[in-house]
PyMOL Python script that loads the backbone (N, CA, C, O; Angstrom):
from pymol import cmd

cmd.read_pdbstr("""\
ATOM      1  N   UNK A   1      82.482 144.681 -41.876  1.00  0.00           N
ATOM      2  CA  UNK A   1      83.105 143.677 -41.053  1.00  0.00           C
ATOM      3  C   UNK A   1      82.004 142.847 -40.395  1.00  0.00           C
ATOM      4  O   UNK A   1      81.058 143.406 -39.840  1.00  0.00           O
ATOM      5  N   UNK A   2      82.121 141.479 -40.454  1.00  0.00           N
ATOM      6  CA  UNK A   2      80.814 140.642 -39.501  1.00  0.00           C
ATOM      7  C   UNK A   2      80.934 140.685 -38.630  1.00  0.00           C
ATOM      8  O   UNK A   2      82.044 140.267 -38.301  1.00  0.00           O
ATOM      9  N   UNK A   3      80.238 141.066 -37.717  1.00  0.00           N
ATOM     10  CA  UNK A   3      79.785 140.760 -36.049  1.00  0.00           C
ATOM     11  C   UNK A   3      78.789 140.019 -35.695  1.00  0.00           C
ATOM     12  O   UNK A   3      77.597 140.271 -35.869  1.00  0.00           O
ATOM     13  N   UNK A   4      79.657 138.296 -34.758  1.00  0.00           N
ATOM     14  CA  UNK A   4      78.109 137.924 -34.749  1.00  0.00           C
ATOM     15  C   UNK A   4      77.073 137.940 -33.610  1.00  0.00           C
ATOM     16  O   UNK A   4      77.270 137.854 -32.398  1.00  0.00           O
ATOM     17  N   UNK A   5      75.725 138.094 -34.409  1.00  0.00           N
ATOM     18  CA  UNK A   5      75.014 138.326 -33.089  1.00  0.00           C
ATOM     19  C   UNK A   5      74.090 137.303 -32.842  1.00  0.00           C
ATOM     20  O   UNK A   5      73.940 136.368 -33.629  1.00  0.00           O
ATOM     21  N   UNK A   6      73.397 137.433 -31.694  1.00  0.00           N
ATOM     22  CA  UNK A   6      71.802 136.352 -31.406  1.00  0.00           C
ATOM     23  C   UNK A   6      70.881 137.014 -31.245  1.00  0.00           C
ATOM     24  O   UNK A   6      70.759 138.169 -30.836  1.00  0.00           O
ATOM     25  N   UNK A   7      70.102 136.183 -31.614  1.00  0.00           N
ATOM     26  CA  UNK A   7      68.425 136.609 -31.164  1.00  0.00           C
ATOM     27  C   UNK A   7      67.947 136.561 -29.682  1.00  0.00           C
ATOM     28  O   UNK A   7      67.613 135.604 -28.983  1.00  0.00           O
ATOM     29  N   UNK A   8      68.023 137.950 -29.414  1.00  0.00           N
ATOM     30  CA  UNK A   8      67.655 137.701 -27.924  1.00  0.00           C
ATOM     31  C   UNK A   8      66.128 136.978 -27.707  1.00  0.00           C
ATOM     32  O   UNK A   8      65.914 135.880 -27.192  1.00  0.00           O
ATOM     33  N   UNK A   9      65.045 138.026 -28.312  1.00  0.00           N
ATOM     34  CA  UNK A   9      63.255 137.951 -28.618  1.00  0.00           C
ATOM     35  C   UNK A   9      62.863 138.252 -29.581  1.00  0.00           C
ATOM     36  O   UNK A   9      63.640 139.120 -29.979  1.00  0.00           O
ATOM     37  N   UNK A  10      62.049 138.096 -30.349  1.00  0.00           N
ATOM     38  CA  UNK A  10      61.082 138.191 -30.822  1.00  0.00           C
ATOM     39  C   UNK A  10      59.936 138.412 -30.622  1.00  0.00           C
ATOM     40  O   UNK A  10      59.431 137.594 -29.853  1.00  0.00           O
ATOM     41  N   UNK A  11      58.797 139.732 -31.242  1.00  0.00           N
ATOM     42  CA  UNK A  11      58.063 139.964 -30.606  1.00  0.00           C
ATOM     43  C   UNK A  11      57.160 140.707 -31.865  1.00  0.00           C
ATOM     44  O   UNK A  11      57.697 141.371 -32.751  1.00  0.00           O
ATOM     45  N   UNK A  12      55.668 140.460 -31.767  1.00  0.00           N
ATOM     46  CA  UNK A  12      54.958 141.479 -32.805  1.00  0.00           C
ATOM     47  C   UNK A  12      55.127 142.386 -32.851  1.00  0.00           C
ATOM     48  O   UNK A  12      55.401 142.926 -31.779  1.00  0.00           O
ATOM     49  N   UNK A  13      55.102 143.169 -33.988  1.00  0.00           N
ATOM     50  CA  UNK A  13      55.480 144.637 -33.984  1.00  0.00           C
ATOM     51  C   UNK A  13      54.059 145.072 -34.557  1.00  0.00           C
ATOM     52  O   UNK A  13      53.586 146.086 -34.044  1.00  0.00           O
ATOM     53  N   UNK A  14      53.109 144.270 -35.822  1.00  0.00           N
ATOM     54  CA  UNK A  14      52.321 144.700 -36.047  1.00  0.00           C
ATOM     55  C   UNK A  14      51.482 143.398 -37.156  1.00  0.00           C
ATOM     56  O   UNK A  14      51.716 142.192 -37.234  1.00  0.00           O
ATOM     57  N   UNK A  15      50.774 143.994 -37.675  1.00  0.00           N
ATOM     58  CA  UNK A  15      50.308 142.490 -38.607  1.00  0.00           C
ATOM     59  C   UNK A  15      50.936 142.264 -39.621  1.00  0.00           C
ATOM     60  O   UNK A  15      51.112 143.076 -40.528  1.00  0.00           O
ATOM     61  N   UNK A  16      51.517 140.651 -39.565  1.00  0.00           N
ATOM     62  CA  UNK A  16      52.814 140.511 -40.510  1.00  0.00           C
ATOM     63  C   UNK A  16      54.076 140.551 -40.160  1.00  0.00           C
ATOM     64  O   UNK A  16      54.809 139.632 -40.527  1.00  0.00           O
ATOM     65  N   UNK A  17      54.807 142.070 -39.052  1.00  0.00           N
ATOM     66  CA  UNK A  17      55.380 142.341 -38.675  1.00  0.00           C
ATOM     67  C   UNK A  17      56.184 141.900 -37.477  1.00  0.00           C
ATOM     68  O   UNK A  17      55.554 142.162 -36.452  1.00  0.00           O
ATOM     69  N   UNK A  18      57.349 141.322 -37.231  1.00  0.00           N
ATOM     70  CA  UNK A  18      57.753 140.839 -36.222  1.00  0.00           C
ATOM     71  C   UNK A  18      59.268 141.665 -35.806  1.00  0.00           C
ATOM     72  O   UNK A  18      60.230 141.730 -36.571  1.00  0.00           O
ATOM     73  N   UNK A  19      59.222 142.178 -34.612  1.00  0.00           N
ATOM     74  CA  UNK A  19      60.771 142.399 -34.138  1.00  0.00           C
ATOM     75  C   UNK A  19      61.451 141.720 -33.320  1.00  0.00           C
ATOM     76  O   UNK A  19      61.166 141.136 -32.274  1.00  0.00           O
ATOM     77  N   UNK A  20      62.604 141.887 -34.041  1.00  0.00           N
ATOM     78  CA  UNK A  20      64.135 141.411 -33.391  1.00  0.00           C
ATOM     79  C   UNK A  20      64.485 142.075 -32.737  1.00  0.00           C
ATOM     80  O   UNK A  20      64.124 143.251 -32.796  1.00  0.00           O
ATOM     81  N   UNK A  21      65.501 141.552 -31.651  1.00  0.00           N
ATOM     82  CA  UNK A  21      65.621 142.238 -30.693  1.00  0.00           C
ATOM     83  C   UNK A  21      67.847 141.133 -30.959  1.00  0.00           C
ATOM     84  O   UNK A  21      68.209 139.974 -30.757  1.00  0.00           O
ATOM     85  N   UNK A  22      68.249 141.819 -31.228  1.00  0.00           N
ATOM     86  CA  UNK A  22      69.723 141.420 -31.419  1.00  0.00           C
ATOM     87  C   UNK A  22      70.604 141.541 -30.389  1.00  0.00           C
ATOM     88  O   UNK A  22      70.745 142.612 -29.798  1.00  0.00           O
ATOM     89  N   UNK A  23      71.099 140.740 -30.162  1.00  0.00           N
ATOM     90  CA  UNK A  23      72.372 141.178 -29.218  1.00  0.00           C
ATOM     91  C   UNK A  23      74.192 140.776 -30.103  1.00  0.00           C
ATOM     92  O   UNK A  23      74.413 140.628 -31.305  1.00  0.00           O
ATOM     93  N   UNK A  24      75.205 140.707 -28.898  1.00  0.00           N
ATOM     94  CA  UNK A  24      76.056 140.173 -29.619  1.00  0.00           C
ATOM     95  C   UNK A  24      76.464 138.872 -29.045  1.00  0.00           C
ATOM     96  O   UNK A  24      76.439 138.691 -27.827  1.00  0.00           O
ATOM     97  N   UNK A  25      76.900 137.812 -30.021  1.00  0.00           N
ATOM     98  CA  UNK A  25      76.875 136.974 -29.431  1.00  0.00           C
ATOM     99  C   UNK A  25      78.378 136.353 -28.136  1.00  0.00           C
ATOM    100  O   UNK A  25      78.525 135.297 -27.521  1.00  0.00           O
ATOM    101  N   UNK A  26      79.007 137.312 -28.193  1.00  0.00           N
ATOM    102  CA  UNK A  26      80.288 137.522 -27.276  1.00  0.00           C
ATOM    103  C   UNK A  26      79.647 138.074 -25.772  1.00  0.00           C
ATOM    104  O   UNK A  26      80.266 137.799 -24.744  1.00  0.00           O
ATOM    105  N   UNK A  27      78.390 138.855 -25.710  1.00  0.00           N
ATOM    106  CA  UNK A  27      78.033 139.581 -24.668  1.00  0.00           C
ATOM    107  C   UNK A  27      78.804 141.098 -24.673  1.00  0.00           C
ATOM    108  O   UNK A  27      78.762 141.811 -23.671  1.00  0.00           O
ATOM    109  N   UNK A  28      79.387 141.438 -25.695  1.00  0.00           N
ATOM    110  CA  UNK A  28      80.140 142.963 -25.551  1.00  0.00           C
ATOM    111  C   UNK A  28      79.255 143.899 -26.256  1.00  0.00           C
ATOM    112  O   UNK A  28      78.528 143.460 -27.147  1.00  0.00           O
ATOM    113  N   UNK A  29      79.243 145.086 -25.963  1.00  0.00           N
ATOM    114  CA  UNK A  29      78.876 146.117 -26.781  1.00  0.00           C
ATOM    115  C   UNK A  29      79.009 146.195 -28.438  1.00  0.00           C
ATOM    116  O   UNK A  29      79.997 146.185 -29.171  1.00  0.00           O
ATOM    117  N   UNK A  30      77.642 146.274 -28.696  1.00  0.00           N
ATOM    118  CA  UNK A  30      77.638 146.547 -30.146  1.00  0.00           C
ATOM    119  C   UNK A  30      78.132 147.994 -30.744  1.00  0.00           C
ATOM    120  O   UNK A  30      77.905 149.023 -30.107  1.00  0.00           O
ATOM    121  N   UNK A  31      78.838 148.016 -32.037  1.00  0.00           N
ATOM    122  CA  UNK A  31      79.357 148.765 -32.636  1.00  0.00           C
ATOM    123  C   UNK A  31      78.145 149.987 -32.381  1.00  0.00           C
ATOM    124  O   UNK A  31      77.003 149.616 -32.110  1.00  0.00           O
ATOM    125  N   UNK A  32      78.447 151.367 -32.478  1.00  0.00           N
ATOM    126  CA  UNK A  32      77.802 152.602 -32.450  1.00  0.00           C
ATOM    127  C   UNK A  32      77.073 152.640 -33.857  1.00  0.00           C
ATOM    128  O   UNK A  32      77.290 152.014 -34.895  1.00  0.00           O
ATOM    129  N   UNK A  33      76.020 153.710 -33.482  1.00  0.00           N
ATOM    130  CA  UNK A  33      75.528 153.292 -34.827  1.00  0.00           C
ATOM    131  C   UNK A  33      74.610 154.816 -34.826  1.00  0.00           C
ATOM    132  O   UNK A  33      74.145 155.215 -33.758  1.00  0.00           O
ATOM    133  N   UNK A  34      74.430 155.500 -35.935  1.00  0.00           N
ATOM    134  CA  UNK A  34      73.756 157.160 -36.243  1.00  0.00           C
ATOM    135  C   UNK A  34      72.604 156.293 -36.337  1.00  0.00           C
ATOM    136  O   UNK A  34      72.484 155.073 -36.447  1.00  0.00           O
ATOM    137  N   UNK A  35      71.305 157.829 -36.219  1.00  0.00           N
ATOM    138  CA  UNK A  35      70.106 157.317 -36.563  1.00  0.00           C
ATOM    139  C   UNK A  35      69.459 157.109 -37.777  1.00  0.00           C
ATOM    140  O   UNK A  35      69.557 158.157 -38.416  1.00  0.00           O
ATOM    141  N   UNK A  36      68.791 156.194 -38.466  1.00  0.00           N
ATOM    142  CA  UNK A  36      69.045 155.815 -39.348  1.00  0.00           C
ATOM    143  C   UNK A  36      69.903 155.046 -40.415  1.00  0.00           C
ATOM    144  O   UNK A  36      69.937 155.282 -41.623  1.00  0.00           O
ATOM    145  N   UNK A  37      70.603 154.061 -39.714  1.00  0.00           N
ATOM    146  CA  UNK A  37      71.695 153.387 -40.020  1.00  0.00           C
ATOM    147  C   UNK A  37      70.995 152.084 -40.120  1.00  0.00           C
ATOM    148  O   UNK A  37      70.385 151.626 -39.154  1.00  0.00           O
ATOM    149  N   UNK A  38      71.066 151.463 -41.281  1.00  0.00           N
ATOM    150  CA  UNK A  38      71.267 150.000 -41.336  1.00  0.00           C
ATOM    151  C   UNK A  38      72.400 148.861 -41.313  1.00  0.00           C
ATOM    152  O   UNK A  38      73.588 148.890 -41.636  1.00  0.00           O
ATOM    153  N   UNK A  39      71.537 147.803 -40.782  1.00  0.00           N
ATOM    154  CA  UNK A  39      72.976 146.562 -41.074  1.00  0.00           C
ATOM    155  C   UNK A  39      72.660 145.623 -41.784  1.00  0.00           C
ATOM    156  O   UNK A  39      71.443 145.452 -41.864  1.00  0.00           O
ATOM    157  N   UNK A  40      73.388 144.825 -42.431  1.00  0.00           N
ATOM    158  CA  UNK A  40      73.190 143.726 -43.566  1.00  0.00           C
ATOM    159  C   UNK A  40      73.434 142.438 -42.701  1.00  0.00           C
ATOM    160  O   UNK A  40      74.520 142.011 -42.312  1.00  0.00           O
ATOM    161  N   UNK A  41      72.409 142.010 -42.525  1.00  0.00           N
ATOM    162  CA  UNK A  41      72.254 140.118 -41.800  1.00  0.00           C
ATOM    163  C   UNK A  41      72.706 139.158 -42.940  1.00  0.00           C
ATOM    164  O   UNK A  41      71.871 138.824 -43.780  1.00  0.00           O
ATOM    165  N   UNK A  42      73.913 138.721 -43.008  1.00  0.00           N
ATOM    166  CA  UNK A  42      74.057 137.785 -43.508  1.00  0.00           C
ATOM    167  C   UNK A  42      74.011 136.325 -43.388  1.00  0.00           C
ATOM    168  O   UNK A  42      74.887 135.533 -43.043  1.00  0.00           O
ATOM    169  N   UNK A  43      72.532 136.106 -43.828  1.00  0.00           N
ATOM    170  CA  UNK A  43      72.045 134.299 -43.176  1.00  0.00           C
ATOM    171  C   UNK A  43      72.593 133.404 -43.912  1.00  0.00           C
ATOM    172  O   UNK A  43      73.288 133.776 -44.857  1.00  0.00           O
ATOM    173  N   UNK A  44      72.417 132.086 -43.662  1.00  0.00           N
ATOM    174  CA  UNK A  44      72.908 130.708 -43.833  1.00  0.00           C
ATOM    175  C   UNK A  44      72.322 130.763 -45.186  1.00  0.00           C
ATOM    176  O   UNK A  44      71.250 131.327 -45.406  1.00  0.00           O
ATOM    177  N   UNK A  45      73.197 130.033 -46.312  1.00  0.00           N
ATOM    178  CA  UNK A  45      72.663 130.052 -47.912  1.00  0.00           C
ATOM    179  C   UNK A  45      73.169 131.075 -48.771  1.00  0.00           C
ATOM    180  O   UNK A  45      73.091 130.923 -49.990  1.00  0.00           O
ATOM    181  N   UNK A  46      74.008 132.759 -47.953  1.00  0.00           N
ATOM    182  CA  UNK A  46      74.759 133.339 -48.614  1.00  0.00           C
ATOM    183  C   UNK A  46      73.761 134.359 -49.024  1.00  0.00           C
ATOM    184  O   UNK A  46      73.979 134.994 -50.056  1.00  0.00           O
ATOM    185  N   UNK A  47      72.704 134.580 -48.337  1.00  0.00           N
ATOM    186  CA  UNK A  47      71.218 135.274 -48.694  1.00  0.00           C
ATOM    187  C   UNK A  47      72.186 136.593 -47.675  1.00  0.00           C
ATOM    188  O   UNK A  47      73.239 136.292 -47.115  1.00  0.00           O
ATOM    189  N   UNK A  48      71.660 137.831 -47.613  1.00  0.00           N
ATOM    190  CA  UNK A  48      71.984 139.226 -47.636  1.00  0.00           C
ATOM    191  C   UNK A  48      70.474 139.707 -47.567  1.00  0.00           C
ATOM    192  O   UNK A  48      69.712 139.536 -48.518  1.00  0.00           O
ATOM    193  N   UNK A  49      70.051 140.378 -46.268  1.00  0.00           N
ATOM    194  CA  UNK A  49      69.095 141.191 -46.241  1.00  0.00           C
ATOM    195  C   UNK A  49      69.658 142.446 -45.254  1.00  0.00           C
ATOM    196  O   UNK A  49      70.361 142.282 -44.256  1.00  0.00           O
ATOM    197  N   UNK A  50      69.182 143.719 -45.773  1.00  0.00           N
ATOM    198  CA  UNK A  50      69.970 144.743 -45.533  1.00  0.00           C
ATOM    199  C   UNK A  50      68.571 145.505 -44.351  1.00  0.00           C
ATOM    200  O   UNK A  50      67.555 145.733 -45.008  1.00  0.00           O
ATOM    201  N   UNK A  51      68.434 145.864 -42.911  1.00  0.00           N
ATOM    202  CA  UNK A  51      67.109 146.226 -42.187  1.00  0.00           C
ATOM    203  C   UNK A  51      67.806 147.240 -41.395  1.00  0.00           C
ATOM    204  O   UNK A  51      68.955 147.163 -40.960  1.00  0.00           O
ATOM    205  N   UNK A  52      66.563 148.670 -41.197  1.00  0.00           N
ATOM    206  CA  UNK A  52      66.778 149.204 -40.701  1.00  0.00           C
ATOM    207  C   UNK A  52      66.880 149.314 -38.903  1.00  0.00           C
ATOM    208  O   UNK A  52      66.144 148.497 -38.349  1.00  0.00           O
ATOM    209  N   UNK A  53      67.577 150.087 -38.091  1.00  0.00           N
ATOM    210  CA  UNK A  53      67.997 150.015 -37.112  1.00  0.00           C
ATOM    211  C   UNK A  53      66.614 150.424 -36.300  1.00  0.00           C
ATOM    212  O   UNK A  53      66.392 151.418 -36.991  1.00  0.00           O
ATOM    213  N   UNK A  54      65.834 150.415 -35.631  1.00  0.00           N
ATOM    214  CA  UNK A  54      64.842 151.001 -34.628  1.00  0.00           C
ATOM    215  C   UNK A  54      65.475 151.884 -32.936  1.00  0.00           C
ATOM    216  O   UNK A  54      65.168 152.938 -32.380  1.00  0.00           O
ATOM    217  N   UNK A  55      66.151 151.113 -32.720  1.00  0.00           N
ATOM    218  CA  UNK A  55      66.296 151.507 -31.131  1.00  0.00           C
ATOM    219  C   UNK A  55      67.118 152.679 -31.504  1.00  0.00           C
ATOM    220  O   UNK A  55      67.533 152.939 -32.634  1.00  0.00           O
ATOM    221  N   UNK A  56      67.289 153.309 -30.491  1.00  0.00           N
ATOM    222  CA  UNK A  56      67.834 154.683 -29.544  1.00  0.00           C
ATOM    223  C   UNK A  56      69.595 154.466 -29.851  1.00  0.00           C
ATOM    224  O   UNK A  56      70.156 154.012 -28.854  1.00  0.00           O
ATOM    225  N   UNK A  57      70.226 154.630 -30.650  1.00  0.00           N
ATOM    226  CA  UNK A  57      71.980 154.415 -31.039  1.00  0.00           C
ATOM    227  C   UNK A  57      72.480 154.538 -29.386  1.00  0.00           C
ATOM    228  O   UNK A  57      73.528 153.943 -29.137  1.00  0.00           O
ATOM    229  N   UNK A  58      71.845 155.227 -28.292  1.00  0.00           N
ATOM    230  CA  UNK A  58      72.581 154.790 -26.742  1.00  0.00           C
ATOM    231  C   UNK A  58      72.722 153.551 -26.630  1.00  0.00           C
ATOM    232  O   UNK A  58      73.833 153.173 -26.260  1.00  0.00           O
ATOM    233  N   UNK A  59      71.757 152.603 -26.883  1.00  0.00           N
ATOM    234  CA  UNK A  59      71.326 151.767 -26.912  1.00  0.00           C
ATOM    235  C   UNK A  59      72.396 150.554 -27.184  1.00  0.00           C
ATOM    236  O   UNK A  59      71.893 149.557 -27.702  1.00  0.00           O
ATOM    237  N   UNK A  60      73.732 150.501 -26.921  1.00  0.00           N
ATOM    238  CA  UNK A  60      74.838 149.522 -27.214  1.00  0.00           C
ATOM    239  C   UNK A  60      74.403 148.488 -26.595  1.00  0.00           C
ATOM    240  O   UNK A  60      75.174 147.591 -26.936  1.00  0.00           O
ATOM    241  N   UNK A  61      73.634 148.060 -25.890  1.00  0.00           N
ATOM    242  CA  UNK A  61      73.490 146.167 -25.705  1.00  0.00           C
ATOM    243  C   UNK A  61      72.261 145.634 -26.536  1.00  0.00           C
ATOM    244  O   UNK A  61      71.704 144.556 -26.329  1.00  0.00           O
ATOM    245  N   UNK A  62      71.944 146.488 -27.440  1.00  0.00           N
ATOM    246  CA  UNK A  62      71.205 145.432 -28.541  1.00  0.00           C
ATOM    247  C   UNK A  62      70.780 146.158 -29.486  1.00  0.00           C
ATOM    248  O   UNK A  62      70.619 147.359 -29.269  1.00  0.00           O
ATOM    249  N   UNK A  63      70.460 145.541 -30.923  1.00  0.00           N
ATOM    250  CA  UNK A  63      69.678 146.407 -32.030  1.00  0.00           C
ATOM    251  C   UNK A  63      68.499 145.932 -32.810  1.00  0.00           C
ATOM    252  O   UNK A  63      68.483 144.995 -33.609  1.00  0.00           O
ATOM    253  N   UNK A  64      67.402 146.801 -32.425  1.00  0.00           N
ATOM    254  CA  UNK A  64      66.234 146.187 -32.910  1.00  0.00           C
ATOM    255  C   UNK A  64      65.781 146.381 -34.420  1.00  0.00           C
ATOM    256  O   UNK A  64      66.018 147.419 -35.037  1.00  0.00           O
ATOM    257  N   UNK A  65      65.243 145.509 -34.855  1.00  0.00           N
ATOM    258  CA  UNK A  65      64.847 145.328 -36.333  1.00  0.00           C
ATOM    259  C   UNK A  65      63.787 144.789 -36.280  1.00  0.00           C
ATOM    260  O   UNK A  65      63.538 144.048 -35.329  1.00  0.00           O
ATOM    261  N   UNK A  66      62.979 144.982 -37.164  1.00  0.00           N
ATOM    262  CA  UNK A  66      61.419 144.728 -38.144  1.00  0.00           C
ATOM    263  C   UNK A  66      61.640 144.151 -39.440  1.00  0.00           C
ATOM    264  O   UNK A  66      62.235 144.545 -40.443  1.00  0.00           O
ATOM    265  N   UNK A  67      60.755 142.710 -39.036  1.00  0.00           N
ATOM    266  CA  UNK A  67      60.845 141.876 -40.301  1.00  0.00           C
ATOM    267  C   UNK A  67      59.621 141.956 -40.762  1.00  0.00           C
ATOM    268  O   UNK A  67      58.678 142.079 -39.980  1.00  0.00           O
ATOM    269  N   UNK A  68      59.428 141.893 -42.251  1.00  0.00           N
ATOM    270  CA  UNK A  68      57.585 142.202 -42.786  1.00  0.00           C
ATOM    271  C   UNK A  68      57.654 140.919 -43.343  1.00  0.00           C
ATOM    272  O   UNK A  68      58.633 140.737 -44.067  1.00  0.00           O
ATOM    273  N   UNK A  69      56.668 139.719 -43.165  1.00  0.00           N
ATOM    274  CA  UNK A  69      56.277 138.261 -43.453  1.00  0.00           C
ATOM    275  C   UNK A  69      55.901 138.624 -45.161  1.00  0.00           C
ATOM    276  O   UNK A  69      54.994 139.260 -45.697  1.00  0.00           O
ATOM    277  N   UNK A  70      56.704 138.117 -45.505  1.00  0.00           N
ATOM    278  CA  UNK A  70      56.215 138.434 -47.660  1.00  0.00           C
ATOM    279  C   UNK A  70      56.347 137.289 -48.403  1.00  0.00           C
ATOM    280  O   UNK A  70      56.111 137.307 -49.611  1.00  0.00           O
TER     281      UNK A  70
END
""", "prot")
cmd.dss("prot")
cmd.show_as("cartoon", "prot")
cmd.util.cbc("prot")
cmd.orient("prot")
């Protein structure tokens, strides 16, 4: 199901590496989520990239992700 969200920040994670920092874009709690769970970002153009979750699943007001520059 889509949920949409925003980019809260952006921030280095490492060389190359940049994290997201997601929220939702309603301001409500994001869906629960196990550790190790990914979500599929579906961007503008119909493009599908599938990234893993980083933060703490307590963690319902945002979900962080790592993008690698390729």
């Amino acid at each position: 199901m889509p949920y949409p969200l925003r980019i809260q920040s952006i921030s280095l994670g490492a060389d190359e590496v940049l994290v997201f920092e997601l929220r939702s874009a309603s301001g409500m709690e994001l869906p629960p989520f196990d550790p190790g769970a990914h979500i599929d970002l579906h961007l503008l153009g119909g493009t599908v990239r599938s990234y893993s979750l980083l933060n703490d699943p307590r963690e319902r007001h945002r979900y962080l992700i790592a993008v690698k520059r390729e």
